[in-house]
C-alpha positions as CSV (number, residue, x, y, z in Angstrom):
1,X,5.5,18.4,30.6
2,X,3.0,18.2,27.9
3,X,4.2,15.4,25.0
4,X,2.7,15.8,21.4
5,X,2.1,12.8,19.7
6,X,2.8,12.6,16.0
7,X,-0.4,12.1,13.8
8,X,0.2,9.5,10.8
9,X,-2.9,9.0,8.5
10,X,-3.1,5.8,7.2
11,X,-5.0,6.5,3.5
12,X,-7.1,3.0,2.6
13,X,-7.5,1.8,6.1
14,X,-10.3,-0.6,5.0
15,X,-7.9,-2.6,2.9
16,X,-6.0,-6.0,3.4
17,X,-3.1,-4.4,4.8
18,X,-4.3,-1.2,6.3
19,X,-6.5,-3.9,7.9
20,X,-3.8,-5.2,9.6
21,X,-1.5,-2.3,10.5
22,X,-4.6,-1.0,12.4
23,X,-6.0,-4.2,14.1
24,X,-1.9,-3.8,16.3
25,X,-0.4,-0.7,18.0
26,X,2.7,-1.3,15.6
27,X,3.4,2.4,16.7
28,X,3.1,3.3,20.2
29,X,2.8,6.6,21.0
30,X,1.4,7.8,17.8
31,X,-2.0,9.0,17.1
32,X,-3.1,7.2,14.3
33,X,-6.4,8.5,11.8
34,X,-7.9,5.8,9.7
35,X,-9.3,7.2,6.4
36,X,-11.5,5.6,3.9
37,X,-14.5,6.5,1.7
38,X,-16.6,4.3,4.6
39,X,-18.9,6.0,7.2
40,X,-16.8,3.8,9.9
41,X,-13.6,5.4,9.5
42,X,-12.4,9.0,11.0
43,X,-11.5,10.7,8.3
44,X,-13.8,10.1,4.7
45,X,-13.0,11.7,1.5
46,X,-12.6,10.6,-2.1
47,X,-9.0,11.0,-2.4
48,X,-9.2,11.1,-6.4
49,X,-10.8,14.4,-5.6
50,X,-8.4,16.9,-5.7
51,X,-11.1,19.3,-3.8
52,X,-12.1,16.5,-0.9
53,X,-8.1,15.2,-0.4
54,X,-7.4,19.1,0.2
55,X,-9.7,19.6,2.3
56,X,-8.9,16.6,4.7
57,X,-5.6,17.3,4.7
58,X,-6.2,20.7,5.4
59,X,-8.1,19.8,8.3
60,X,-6.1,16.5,10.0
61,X,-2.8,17.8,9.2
62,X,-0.6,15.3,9.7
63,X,2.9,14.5,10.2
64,X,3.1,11.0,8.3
65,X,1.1,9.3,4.9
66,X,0.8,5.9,4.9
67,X,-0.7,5.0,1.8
68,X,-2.4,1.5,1.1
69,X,-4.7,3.0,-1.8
70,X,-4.7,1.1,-4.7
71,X,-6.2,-1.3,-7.5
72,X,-4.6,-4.6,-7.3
73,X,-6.7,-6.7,-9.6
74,X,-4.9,-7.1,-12.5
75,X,-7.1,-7.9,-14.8
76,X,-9.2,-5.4,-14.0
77,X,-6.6,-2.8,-14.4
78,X,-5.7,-4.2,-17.6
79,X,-9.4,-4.3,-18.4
80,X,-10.3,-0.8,-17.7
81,X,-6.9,1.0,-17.9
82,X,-8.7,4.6,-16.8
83,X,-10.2,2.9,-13.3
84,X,-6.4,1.6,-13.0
85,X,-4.7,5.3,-13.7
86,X,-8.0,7.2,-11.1
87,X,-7.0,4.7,-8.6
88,X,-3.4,3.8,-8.2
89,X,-1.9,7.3,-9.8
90,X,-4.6,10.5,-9.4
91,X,-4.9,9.9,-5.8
92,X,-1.7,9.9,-5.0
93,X,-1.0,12.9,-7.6
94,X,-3.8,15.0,-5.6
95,X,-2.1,13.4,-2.0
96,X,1.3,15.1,-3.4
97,X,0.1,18.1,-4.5
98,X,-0.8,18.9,-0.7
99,X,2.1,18.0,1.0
100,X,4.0,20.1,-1.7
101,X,2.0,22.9,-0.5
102,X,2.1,21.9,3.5
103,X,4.2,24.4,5.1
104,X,6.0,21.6,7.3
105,X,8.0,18.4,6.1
106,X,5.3,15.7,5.4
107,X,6.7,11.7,5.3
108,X,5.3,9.8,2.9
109,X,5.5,5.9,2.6
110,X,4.1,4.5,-0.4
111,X,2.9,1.1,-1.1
112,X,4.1,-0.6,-4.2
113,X,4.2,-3.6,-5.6
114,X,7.0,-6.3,-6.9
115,X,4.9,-6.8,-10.2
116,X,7.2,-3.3,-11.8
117,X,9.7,-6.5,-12.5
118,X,9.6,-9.7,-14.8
119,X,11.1,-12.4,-15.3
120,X,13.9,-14.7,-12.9
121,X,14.7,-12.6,-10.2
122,X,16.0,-11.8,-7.9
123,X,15.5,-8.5,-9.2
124,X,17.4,-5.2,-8.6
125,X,15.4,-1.6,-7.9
126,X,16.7,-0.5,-11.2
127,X,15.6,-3.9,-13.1
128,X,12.2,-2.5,-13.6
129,X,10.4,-4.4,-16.5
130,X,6.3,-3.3,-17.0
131,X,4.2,-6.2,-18.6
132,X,0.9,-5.1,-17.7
133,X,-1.3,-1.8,-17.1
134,X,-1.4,-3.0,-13.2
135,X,2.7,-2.8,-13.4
136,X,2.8,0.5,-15.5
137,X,0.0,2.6,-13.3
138,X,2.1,1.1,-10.1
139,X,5.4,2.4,-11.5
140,X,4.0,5.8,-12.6
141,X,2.7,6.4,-8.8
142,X,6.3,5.7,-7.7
143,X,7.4,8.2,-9.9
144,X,4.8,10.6,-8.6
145,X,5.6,9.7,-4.9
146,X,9.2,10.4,-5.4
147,X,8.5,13.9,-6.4
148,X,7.7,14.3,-2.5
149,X,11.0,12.5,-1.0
150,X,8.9,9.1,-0.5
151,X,9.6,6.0,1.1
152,X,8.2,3.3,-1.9
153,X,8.3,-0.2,-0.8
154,X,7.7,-2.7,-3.6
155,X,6.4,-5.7,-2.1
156,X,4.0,-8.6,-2.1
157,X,2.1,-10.3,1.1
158,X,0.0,-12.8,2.7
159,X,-1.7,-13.6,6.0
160,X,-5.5,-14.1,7.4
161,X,-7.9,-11.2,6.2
162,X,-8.6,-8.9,9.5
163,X,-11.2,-7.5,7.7
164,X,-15.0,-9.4,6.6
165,X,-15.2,-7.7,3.5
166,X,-11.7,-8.9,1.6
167,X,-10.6,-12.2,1.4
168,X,-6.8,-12.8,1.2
169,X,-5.1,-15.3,-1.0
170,X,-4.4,-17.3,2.2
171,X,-7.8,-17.4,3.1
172,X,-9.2,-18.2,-0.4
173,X,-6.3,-21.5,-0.4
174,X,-7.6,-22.5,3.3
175,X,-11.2,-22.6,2.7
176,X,-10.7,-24.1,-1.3
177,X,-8.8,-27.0,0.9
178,X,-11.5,-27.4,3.6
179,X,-14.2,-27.8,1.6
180,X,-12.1,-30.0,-0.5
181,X,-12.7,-27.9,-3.7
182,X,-10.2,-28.4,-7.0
183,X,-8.1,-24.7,-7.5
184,X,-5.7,-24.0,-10.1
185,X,-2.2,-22.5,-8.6
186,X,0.6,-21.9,-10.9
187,X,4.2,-22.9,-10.6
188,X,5.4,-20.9,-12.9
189,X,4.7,-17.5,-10.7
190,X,7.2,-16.5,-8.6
191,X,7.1,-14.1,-5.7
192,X,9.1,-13.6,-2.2
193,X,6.0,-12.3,0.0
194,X,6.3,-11.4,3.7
195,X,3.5,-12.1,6.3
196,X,1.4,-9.0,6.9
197,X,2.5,-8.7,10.7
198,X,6.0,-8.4,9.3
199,X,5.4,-6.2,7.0
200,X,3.6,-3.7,9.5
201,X,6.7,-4.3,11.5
202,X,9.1,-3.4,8.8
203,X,6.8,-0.1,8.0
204,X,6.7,0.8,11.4
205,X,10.3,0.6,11.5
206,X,10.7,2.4,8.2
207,X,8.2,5.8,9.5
208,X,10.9,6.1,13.0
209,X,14.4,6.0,11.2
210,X,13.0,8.6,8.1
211,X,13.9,6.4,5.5
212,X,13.4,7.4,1.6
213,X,13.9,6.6,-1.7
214,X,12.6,3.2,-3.4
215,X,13.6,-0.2,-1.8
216,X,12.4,-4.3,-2.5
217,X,10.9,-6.0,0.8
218,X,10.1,-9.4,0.9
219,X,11.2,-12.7,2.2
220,X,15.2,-13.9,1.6
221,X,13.9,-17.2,-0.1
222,X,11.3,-16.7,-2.8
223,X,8.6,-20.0,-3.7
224,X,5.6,-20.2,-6.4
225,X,2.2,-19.7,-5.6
226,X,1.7,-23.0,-6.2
């Protein structure tokens, strides 16, 4: 008997998070392509590209979308507001486009963020509350991954960088500490983040039972970054 494995492209495999959901076999069984614009990865195209996301689609084909593709700087969205929209909104625009077109039922998961909200939470998925450009081009790509029957996960995370090139807020606290450095953390920032493990758990979990539609995932108790 010959078994088929399902193909799930993970879109911004170079990332802190794509980092980790490649560095474990979080799903057995499944062939999994990384893509970034890098020379390393298997599948390269500059998704904001309506031209080079067709034609990798086109060619790879796959079953599941796993996007981690974004700009996460804030003040850099905020900054340069067009960079912010390219980044977090026209890829995914051009990503939908294609599986609108596919001639086979595409999943999509979609990484959001918990920054759509403001104010004390615990917040609601209707309670949305944009305060910045960073929140606003992160809400708009929810609205453009819904178009497609998504999965949009608004969440925040920590954990050690798996990959030399980012550094993770964990990792900028640790070695701040060791080399006995003076930071400034706020304690008036409050977030409920998850460990990235669980979080690739949780995803992995998400992509077997087909769920959709928009959920909040983070940790039951939330704390400060201070």
């Amino acid at each position: 008997m010959i078994v088929i494995s399902k193909k799930i492209l993970v879109l911004g495999a170079k990332g802190l998070l794509g980092s980790e959901f490649l560095n474990n076999d979080y799903l057995p069984g499944w062939e999994v392509i990384r893509h970034s614009r890098s020379e390393e990865m298997q599948a390269q195209a500059d998704i904001s590209s309506l031209e080079e996301t067709t034609q990798m689609l086109d060619a790879l084909n796959p079953d599941v979308i796993l996007n981690f593709v974004g700009l996460t700087d804030v003040e850099l969205c905020e900054s340069f507001p067009n960079e912010a929209y390219v980044c977090n909104v026209k890829t995914l625009e051009n990503v939908v486009l294609w599986i609108k077109s596919a001639k086979k039922n595409i999943q999509l998961i979609h990484i959001s963020t918990d920054q759509v909200y403001d104010g004390l939470g615990p917040h609601l998925e209707d309670q949305v509350s944009l305060k910045n450009y960073y929140a606003f081009s992160k809400y708009t790509s929810e609205l453009v991954a819904s178009s497609a029957g998504a999965l949009i996960i608004r969440t925040n995370f920590f954990g050690k960088s798996k990959n030399e090139d980012r550094v993770s807020l964990t990792d900028w606290l640790f070695l701040n500490l060791k080399e006995k450095r003076f930071i400034q953390v706020f304690d008036d920032v409050m977030f409920s983040p998850l460990f990235m493990p669980t979080l690739c758990a949780m995803l992995s979990l998400a992509i077997e039972k087909k769920i959709i539609g928009v959920y909040n995932l983070g940790s039951r108790d939330g704390l400060s970054k201070a």
